[in-house]
N, C-alpha and C positions, 0 to 999 in steps of 0.2 A: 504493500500500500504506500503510496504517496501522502506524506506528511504536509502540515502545511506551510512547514519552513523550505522544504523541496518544492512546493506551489509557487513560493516569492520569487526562489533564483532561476525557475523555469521562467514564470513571467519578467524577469528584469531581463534573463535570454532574449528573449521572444522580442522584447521591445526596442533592442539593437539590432538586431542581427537581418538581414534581406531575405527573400523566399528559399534562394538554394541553403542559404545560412542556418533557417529554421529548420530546413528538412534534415541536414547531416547532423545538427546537434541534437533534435529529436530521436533520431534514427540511433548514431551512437549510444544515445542515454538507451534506447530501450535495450539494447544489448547488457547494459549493464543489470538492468533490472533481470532478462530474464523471460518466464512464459509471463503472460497474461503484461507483458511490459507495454507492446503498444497500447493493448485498450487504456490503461493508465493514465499512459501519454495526451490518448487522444479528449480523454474527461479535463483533462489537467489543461492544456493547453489548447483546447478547440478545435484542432489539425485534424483532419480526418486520420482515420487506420491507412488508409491506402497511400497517406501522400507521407507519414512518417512510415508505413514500411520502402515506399521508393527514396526514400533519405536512408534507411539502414544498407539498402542494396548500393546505392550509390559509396557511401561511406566503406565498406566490402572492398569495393573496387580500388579505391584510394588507398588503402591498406596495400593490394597486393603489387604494387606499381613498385617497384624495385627503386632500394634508396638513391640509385646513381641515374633515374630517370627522373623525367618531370612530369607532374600532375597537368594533363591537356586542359586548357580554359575552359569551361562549361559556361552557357550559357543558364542566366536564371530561372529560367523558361525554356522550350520548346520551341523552336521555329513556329509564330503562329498561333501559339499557345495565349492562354490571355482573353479577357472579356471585351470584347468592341464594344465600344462606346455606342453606345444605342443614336445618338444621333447621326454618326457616318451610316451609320446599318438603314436609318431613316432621318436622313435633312429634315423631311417633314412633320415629324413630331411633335415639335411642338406647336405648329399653325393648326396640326387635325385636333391634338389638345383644346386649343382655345376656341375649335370651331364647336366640339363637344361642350365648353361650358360657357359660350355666348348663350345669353338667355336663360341662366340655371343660376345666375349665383346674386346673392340677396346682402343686406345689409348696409351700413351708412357709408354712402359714396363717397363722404367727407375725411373716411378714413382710408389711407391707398390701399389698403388690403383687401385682395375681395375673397369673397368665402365659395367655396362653393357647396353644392347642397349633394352634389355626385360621389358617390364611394367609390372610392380607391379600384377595389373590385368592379364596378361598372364601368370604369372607365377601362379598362384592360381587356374587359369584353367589348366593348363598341371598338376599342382600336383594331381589336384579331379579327372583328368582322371589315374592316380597312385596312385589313393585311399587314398591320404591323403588331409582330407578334414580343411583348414583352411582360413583363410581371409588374403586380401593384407595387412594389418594393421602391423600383426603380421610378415609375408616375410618380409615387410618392415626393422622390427628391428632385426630380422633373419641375413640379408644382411649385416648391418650395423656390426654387431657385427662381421660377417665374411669377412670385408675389402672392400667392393662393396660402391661405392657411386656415389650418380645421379649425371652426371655432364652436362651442358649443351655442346652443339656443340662447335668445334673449327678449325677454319682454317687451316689444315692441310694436305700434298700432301707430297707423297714417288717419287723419280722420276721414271722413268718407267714405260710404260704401262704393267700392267697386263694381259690386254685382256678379251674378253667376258667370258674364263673359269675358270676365278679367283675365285670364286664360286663352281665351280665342283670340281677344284685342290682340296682347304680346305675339301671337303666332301670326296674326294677318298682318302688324307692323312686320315683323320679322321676314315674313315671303314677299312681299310688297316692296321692303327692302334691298333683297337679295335680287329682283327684276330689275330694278333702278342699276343698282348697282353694275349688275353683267350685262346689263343694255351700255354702260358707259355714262350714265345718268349721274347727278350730284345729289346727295340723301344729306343733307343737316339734320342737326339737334340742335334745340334752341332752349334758350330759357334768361331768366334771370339770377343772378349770385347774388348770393345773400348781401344786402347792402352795406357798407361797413362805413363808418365814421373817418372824417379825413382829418386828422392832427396828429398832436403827440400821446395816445391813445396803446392802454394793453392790447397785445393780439398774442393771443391764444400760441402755444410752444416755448419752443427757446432753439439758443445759436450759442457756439463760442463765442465768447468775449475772455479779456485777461480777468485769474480770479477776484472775486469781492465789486467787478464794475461790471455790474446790471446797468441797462440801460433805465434809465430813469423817465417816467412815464407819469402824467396827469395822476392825480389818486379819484378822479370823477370820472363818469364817462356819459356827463351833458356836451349836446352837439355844440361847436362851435358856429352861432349864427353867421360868421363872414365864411369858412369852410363847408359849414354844413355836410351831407352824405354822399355819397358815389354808388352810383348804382351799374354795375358792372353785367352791360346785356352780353352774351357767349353764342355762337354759330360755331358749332365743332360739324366738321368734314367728315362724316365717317370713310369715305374710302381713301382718303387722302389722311388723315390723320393728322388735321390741321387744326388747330383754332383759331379764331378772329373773337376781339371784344371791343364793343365800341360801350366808352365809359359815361354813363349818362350823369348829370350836375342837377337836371329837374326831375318832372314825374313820372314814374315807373308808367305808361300807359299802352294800349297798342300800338299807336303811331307812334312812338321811340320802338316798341320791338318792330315794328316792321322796320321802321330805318334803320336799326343794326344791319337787318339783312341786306335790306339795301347797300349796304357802306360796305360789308362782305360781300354780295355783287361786284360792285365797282371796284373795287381793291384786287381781290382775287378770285372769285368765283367765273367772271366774263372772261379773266383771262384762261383760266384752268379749263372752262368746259366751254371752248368759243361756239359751237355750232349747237348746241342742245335745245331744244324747245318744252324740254321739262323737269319741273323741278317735285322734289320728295323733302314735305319737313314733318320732323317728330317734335310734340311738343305736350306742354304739360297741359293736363284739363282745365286748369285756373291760372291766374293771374294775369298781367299784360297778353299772353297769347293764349287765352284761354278760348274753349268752346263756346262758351258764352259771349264771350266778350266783341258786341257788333264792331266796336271800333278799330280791332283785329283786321276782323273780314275786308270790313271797307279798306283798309291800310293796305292790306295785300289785294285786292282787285287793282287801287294803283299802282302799287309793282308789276302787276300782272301787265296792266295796259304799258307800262314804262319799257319793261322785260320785251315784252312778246312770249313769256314765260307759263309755259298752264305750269298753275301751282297745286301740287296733292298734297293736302296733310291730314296728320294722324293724331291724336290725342290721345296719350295713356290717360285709361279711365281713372275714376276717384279714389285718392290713396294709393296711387303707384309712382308717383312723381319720381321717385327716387332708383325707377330703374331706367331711366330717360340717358343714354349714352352719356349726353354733356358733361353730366354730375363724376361720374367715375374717370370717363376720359380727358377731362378737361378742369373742371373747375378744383378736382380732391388735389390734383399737381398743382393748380393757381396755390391753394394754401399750404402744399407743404412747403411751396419755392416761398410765401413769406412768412412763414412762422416765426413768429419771437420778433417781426420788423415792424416799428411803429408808421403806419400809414400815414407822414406825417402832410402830406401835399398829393396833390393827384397829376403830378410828374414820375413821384414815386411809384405810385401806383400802376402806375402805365409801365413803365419801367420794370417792374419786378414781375408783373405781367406778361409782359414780350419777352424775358428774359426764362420761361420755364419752358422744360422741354423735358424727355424722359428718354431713358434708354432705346426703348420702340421707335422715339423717331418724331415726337410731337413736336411742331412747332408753333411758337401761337405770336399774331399781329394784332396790338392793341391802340384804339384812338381814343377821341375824347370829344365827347357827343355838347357841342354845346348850346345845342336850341331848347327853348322853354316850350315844354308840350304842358298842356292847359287838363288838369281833372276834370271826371266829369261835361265830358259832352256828350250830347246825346244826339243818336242817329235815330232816326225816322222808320217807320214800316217803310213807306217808299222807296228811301235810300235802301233799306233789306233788299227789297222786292226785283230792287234793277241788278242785283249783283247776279254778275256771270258765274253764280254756283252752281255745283251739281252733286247734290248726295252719295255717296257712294249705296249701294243694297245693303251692306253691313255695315249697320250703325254708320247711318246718315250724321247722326250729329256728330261722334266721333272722326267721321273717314269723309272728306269730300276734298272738290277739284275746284277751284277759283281759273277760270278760263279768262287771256286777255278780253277785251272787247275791240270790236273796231271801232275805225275813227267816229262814223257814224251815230255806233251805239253810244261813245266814251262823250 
């Protein structure tokens, strides 16, 4: 029996020494022990039987090599020998990965991590049915390396019911998408970011600095009447994996979010997709772009008429806000790029804005919105009535088309 002072100097072995190193000195020891000395070996030290008996046989041969010759180099491996890297074996793993938990994975967008709801296990069977055949072990660290972490459950509620088709909604965005997309078509997400206070104001994290000098910040967090707030509208690219924010200084209303777009139009989107005659946007069921909101509609019929652009959009239903691309691929990077940085001007702002980008490839162009949009006005049945819309069959109020108008009708 192995003691477990013979346990220590086996592992203090084992944690120097290279693979052919572990085999011969395994292999030698069980010689000394004797019968039943591999299995021993192999409890003690984790080595299989097989790979400390080809260390004793090796170790055998070394032995009988006469003293006036020399021990031939051996390689630590086998020509060949050795685990391939799972991703030479398949480039594409980890893109079918993330095509497997688009759509699947839940939780606060705010925070860069996203969670997925998929096991280890399901994922290893959907891959072998795509031909690439691997073990959950390896997904495992797959995932890890690309921002996915298990997380368990947490109590949390969006207010709103959704309803029974909050499920079908995600899937019709989702294939409506995926059309846009491999037509060559442009698919935004849109929204608004939480509006943040513009001075010398806390913001949420922290940064190096030398020790004991925190940066020193207001101890209130009343607006300042000459700065007052920044309202930070977002147009994230899904195929392009870009962002544009145009920084609003008045009222969050729909004519500021359609002018974001617009401003992303003209910036980049006319140049990126010169010939297109349609456009795909995702957006949340309330607030400036919301379903409801007439003054939305009317905002985008004039894009529409400006563009020549038929405009489709889609609205995740109530209390899903937060699976809306933007939020995760765009806005969770705006805040970890300023965490701990007091927004002190909205130079800055703009600035630590255009300056985030992620390993994937994001790049984002931020302006600075400075027209005064008016709360509170109101559109007419009429004005409804003349708009170039067209419901979609599934969930008309959700899913419909804003068609230019001609000169005629405009």
């Amino acid at each position: 029996m192995i003691g477990n002072n013979e346990k220590k100097f086996i592992n203090t072995m084992m944690s120097v020494l290279d693979e052919r190193g572990k085999r011969l000195f395994l292999g030698s020891y069980s010689e000394c022990l004797g019968r039943g000395g591999v299995s021993e070996l192999s409890k003690a030290s984790g080595m299989s039987r097989t790979t400390i008996t080809e260390g004793r046989k090796e170790a055998q041969e070394i032995k009988e090599v006469p003293a006036t010759g020399r021990v031939k180099q051996q390689r630590v491996r086998s020509p060949g020998a050795g685990r391939k890297s799972i991703e030479k074996k398949y480039p594409n793993i980890r893109e079918e990965l993330l095509k497997l938990l688009d759509g699947n994975t839940i939780g606060n967008p705010e925070n860069p991590l996203c969670w997925t709801t998929k096991s280890l296990r399901n994922l290893e069977e959907a891959l072998a049915k795509k031909g690439i055949e691997t073990n959950y072990v390896t997904i495992g660290g797959l995932l890890e390396d690309m921002g996915f972490s298990l997380q368990q459950n947490r109590k949390y509620t969006e207010a709103g019911d959704a309803g029974p088709d909050r499920d079908a909604q995600f899937r019709f965005i989702n294939d409506h998408a995926k059309e846009f997309l491999d037509s060559g078509l442009p698919v935004i997400s849109v929204d608004t970011k939480k509006k943040e206070l513009v001075g010398n104001y806390k913001n949420g994290g922290s940064e190096y600095r030398p020790e004991k000098e925190p940066i020193k910040v207001n101890d209130h967090d009343f607006p300042d009447p000459e700065l007052g707030k920044a309202a930070p509208y977002g147009v994230y690219d899904i195929g392009r994996n870009e962002g544009f924010v145009n920084v609003g200084l008045s009222a969050d209303t729909g004519a500021f979010a359609v002018n974001s777009i617009r401003s992303w139009w003209i910036s980049m989107g006319k140049e990126r997709y010169p010939d297109v005659t349609k456009l795909m946007i995702t957006a949340d069921g309330g607030g400036s772009n919301g379903r409801r909101n007439s003054l939305w509609k009317v905002s985008l019929q004039e894009l529409a008429n400006e563009t020549g652009l038929s405009i489709f959009v889609s609205h995740f239903p109530p209390g899903t806000s937060k699976w809306n691309k933007i939020e995760h691929r765009l806005f969770s990077q705006i805040s970890k790029n300023w965490r701990g940085r007091p927004l002190e001007t909205i130079q800055i702002i703009v600035n630590l804005i255009a300056s985030t980008t992620t390993k994937e490839g994001l790049t984002v162009q931020c302006t600075v919105d400075g027209n005064v949009y008016e709360r509170g006005i109101k559109i007419s049945d009429e004005e409804l009535k003349s708009l170039n819309l067209f419901p979609n069959e599934w969930h008309g109020e959700w899913n419909y088309t804003i068609a230019p108008k001609c000169a005629s009708e405009a």
